[in-house]
N, C-alpha and C positions, 0 to 999 in steps of 0.2 A: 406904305411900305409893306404893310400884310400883304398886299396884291401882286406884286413882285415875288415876294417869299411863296405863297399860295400856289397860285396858278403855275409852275413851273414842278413844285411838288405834286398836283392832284396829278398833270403832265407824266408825270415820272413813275408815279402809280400806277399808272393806266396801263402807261407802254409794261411796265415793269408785269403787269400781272397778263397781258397780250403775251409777250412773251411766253411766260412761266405758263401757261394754258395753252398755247399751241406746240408747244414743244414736249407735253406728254402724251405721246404713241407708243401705240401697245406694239411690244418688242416680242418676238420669237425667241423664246429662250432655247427651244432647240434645233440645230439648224436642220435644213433643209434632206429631207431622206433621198438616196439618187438611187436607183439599181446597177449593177454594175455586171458589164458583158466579160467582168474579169473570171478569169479560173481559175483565179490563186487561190492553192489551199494554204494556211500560217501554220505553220507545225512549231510546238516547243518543243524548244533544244530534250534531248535526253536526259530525264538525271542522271547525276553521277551521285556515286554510295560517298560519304567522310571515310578520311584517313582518322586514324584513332587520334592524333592531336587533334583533330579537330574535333574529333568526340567529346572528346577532355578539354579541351578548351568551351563547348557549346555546356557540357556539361555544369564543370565550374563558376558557367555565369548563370545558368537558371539556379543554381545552389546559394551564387549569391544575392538574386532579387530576389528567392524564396526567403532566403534569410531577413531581409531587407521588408519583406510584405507582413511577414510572419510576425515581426518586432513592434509591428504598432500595437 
């Protein structure tokens, strides 16, 4: 009865670590660099200056994380 149970386990081991060892390949974690015949240049957009609400609204919230950091 061991023999049965056995030999289908050491089996299973085998393939099990066959697998698990040929399926670790070393992976390029960054891809591939291309040159590119493009001419795009990427321009960011313009700032734009805050309306004073929004002053006072950015303001009001660093006022209240400060409050908030300050507390501990």
């Amino acid at each position: 009865m061991k023999k049965y149970i056995l030999r289908p386990g050491i089996l299973l081991s085998i393939v099990t670590a066959g697998i698990a060892l040929s399926s670790c390949e070393k992976v390029d974690e960054v891809p591939p660099y291309k040159e590119s015949s493009s001419t795009k240049v990427y321009k960011l957009p313009d700032p734009t200056i805050m309306t004073a609400e929004e002053t006072a609204e950015l303001k009001a919230i660093k006022a209240e994380y400060e409050a908030a950091v300050n507390n501990n």
